[in-house]
C-alpha positions in Angstrom: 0.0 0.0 0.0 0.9 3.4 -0.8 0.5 6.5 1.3 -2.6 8.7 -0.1 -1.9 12.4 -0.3 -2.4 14.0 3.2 -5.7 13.4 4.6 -7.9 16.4 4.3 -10.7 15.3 6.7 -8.2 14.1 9.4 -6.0 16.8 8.9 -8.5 19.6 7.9 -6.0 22.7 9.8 -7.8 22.7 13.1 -6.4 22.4 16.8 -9.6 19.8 17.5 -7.1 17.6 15.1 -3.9 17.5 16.5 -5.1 17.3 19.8 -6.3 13.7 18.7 -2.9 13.1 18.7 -2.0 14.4 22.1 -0.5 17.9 21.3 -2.1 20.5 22.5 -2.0 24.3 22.1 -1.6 26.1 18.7 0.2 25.2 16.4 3.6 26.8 16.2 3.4 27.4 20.0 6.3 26.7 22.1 3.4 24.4 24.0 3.2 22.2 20.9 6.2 22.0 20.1 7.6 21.0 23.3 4.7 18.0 23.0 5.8 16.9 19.9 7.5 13.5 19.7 7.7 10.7 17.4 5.4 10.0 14.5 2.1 9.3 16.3 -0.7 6.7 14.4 -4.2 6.8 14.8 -6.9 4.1 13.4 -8.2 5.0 9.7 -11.7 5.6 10.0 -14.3 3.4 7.1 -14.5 7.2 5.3 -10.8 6.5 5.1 -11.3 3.3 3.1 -10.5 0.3 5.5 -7.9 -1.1 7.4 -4.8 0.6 8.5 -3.4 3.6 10.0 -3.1 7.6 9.6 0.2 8.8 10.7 0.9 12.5 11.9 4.5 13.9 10.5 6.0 17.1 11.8 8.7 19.1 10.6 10.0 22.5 11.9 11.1 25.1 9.6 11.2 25.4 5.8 9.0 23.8 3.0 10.4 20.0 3.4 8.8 16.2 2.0 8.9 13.2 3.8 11.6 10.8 1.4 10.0 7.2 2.5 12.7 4.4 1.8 11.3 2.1 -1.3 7.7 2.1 0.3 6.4 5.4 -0.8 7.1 8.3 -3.6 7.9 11.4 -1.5 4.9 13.1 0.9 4.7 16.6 0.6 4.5 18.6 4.4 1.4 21.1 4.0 2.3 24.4 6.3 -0.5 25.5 9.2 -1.2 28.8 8.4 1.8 31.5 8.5 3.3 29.4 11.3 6.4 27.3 11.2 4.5 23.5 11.6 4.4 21.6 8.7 2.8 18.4 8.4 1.2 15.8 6.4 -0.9 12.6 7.7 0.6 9.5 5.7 -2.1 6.4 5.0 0.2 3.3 6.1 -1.2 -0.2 6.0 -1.3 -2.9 9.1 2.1 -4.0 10.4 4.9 -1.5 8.7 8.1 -0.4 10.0 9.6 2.3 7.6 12.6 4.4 7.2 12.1 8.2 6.3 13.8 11.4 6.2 12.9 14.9 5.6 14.2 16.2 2.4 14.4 20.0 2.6 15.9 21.7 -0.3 19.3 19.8 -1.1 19.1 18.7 2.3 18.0 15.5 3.6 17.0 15.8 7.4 16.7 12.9 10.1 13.1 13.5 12.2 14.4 16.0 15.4 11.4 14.8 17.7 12.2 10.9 16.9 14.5 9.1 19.0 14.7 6.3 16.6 17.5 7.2 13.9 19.4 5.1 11.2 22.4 7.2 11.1 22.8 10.9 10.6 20.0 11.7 8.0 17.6 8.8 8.7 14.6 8.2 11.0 12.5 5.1 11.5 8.6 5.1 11.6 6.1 2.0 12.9 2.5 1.7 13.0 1.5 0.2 16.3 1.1 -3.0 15.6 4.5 -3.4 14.1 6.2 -6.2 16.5 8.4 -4.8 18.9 12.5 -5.2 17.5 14.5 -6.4 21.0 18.4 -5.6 20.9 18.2 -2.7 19.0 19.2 0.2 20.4 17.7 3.7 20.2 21.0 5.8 18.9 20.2 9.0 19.3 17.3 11.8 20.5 16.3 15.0 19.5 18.4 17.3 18.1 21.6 15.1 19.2 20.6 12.1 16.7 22.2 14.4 13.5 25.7 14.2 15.8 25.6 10.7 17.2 28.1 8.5 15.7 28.1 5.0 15.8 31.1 2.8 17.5 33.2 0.7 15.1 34.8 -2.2 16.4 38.5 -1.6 17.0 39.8 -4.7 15.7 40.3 -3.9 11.7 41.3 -5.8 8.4 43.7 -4.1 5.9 42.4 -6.2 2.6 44.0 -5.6 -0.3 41.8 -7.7 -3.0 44.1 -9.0 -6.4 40.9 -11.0 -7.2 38.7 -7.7 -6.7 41.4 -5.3 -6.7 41.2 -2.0 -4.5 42.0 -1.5 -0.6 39.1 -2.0 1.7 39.0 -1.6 5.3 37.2 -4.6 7.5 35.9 -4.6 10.6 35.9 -7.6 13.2 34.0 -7.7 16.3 34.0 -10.9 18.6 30.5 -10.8 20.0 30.2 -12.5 23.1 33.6 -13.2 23.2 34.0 -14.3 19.5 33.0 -17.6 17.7 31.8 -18.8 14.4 31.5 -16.3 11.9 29.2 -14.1 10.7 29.6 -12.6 7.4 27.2 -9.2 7.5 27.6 -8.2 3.5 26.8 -4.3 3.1 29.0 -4.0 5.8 29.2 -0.6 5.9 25.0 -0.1 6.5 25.4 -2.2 9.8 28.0 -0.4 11.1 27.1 3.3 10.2 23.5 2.9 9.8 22.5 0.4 12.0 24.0 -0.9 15.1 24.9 -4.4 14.7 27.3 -4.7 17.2 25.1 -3.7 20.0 22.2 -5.8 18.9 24.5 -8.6 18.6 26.0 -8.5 22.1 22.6 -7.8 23.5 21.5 -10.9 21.5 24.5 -12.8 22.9 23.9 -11.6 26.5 20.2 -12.7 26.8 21.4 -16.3 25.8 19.5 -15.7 22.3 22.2 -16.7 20.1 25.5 -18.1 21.0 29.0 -16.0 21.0 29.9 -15.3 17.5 32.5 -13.0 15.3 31.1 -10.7 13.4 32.7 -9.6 9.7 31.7 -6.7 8.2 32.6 -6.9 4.5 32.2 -3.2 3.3 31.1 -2.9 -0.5 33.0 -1.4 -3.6 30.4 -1.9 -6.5 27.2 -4.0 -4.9 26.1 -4.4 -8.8 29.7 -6.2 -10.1 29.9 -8.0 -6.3 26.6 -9.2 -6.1 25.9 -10.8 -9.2 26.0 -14.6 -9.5 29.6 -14.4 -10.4 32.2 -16.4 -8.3 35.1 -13.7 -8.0 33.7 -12.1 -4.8 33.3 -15.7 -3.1 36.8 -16.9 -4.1 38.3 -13.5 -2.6 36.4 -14.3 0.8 37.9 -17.8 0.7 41.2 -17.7 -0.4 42.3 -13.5 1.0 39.8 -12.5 3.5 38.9 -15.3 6.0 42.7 -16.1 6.5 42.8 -12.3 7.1 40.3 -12.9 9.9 41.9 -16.1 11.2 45.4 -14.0 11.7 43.4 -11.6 14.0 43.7 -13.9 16.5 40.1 -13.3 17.7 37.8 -16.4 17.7 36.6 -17.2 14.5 35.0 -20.7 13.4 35.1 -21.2 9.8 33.7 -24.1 10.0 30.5 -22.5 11.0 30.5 -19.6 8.6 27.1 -17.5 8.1 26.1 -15.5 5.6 23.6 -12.5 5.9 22.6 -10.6 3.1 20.0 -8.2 1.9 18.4 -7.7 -1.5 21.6 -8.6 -3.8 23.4 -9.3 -0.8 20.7 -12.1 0.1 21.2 -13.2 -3.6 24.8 -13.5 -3.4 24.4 -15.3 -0.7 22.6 -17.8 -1.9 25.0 -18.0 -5.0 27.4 -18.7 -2.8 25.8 -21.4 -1.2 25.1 -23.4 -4.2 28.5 -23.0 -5.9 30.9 -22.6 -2.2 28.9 -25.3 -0.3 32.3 -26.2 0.7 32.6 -22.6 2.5 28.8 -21.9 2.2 26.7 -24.0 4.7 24.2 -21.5 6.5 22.7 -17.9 5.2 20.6 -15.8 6.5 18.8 -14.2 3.5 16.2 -11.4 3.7 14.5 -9.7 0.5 16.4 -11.5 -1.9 17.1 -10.1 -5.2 15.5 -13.2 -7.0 14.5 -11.4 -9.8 18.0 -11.4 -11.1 19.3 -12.8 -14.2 22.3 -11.5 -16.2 21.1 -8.2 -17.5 18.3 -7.7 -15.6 19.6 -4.6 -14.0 19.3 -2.5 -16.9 15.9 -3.2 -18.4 12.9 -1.0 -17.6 11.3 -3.4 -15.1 14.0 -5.9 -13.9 11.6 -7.8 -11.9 9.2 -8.4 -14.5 11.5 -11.5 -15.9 11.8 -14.9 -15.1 10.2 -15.9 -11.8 13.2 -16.4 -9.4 15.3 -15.5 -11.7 19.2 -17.2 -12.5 19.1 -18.8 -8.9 15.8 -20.6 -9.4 17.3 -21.7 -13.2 19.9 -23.6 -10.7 17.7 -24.9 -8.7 15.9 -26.8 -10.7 18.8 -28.7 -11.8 18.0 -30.3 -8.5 21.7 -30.0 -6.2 22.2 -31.6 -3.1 20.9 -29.3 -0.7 21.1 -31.7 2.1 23.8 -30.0 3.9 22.5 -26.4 4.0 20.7 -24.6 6.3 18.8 -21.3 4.8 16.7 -18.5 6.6 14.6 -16.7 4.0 12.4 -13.5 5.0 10.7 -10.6 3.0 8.5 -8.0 3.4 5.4 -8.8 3.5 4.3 -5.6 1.6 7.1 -6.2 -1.1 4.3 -7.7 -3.3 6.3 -7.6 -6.2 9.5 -9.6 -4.7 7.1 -12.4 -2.9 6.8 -14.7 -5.8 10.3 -14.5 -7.3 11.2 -14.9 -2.8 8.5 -17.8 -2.5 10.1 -19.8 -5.9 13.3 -19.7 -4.5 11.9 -20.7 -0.9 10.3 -23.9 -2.1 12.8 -24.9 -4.9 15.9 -24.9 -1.9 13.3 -27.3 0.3 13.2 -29.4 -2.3 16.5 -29.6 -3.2 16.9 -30.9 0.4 17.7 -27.7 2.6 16.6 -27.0 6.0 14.6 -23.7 5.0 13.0 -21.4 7.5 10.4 -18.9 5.7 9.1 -15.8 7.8 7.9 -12.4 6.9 9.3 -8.7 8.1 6.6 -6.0 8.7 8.0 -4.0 6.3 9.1 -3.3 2.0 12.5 -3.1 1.2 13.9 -1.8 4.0 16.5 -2.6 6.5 14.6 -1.2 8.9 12.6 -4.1 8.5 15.2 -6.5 8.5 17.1 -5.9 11.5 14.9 -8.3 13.6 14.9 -11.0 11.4 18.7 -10.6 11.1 19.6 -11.5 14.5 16.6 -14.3 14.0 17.9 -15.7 11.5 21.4 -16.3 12.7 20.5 -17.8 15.6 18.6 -19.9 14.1 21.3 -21.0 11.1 23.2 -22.0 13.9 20.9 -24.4 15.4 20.4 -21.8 18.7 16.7 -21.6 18.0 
């Protein structure tokens, strides 16, 4: 579902209104602003159409939209009379947890009154009957969230790639203490957008998953990388896990998982049908199923070949006795659930222990950070 234009009879520019979200006073007022908070939802009325929720947005300042990550074309912010409150009231559907930001001019702006931030420039948004996301910390408030940074792990990997060529920096980070290892591709995301290495030790530290060692692999070119070709897996083999190894940090090979997300979560999956060797357990969510050589540049890539090059290799039947896959979407990525669902049943056939779940949420890491942590436990027989 897409969010309707902002609603004019829930949002008509009177006080009555915003008071039914709790902020009272005029608009504008150093009263409401000092109420304002997060995004607040309220039920969508049967003149609304159904099902679903109405969500206030607030912005302080200058003419701004509200940039929605892959759910939703921009929202404009309509302005309350010649005060400085702009607003719009976004129509979300039933269970969605959504990244935004405010895009004012050039600008792109995390939400000030919304504690929970995806680094600098990003905010996250849930209706309230998204499912609660345990681990995750909030990582900023306020006006502080544009200036919080997020802690790296200190323990780094010089990499210098003659299969991929270039010099990347990885980081390591023994979780618990340290143990088999986690492979988080997109690197980069977890570490400055989303706080992995908290969730994981809180994960670790309530018994939820065992110790592990977590990987970062940052990403040069996530198109060339990604693809089902094997340079990227024979790098991670044959230069970067020995780089790992000579940290001197825990870190079980043997028990390798892979996470990845949208081309990530293909690659993965490459890898575990042409690496089974190094390749046993992955933790997939919103895979890019869709792909097939080319794909990327046509109009519509997803409008090809359900499940896409990865389902072609399926059905030449492998021996998937020996791997263990977690697959998860969104549920309201409508166009990626039957190239996701292919792949899901093709790999149980093949003979892999599957687990198939769904994310409150599109294409979004957001949306994924649960099942993440999920996941990984769960490849690793924890849960």
């Amino acid at each position: 579902m897409r969010p309707t234009d902002p609603v004019s009879g829930h949002g008509a520019g009177t006080q009555h209104d915003f008071a039914a979200y709790g902020l009272p006073g005029e608009p504008g007022t150093d009263a409401f602003w000092a109420a304002a908070g997060a995004p607040v939802s309220l039920p969508a009325s049967e003149a609304e159409n159904g099902d679903g929720w109405v969500t206030l947005f607030l912005w302080r300042g200058s003419p701004a939209r509200i940039g929605f990550e892959s759910w939703s074309e921009p929202v404009p912010l309509r302005r309350w009379g010649d005060t400085d409150c702009w607003y719009a009231e976004v129509r979300m559907p039933q269970r969605l947890r959504v990244t935004y930001r405010f895009l004012a001019g050039a600008a792109a702006h995390a939400d000030p009154f919304n504690p929970a931030g995806a680094g600098g420039d990003r905010s996250i948004a849930s209706t309230p009957d998204a499912p609660p996301q345990p681990h995750w910390p909030v990582i900023g408030a306020g006006a502080d969230v544009t200036d919080y940074v997020l802690p790296v792990p200190r323990t780094r990997v010089r990499w210098s790639s003659e299969r991929l060529g270039g010099r990347r920096t990885v980081r390591v980070h023994p979780a618990g203490g340290g143990g088999p290892v986690v492979l988080l591709l997109d690197g980069d995301d977890w570490l400055y957008l989303h706080p992995a290495t908290a969730a994981f030790d809180s994960a670790v530290a309530s018994g939820e998953m065992p110790p592990v060692t977590l990987v970062f692999l940052p990403t040069r070119d996530r198109e060339a990388e990604f693809g089902c070709r094997p340079e990227l897996w024979e790098a991670v083999r044959d230069e970067l896990l020995p780089l790992v190894a000579a940290t001197g940090l825990p870190a079980d090979r043997d028990r390798l998982v892979v996470a990845g997300q949208s081309l990530g979560g293909l690659s993965a999956m490459y890898a575990a049908l042409e690496f089974p060797e190094l390749v046993s357990r992955v933790a997939c969510q919103s895979g890019s199923f869709w792909w097939t050589p080319g794909a990327p540049d046509l109009a519509d890539p997803m409008a090809g070949p359900v499940g896409g090059a990865i389902a072609a290799r399926l059905r030449d039947r492998p021996d998937l006795s020996g791997l263990r896959v977690a697959f998860d979407v969104g549920e309201h990525e409508t166009r990626m659930l039957p190239h996701c669902e292919l792949t899901e049943a093709l790999a149980r056939r093949a003979g892999a222990t599957v687990r198939v779940s769904r994310s409150p949420s599109h294409h979004d890491r957001a949306g994924w950070r649960h099942a993440l942590l999920r996941d990984v436990a769960w490849a690793l027989g924890q849960c």
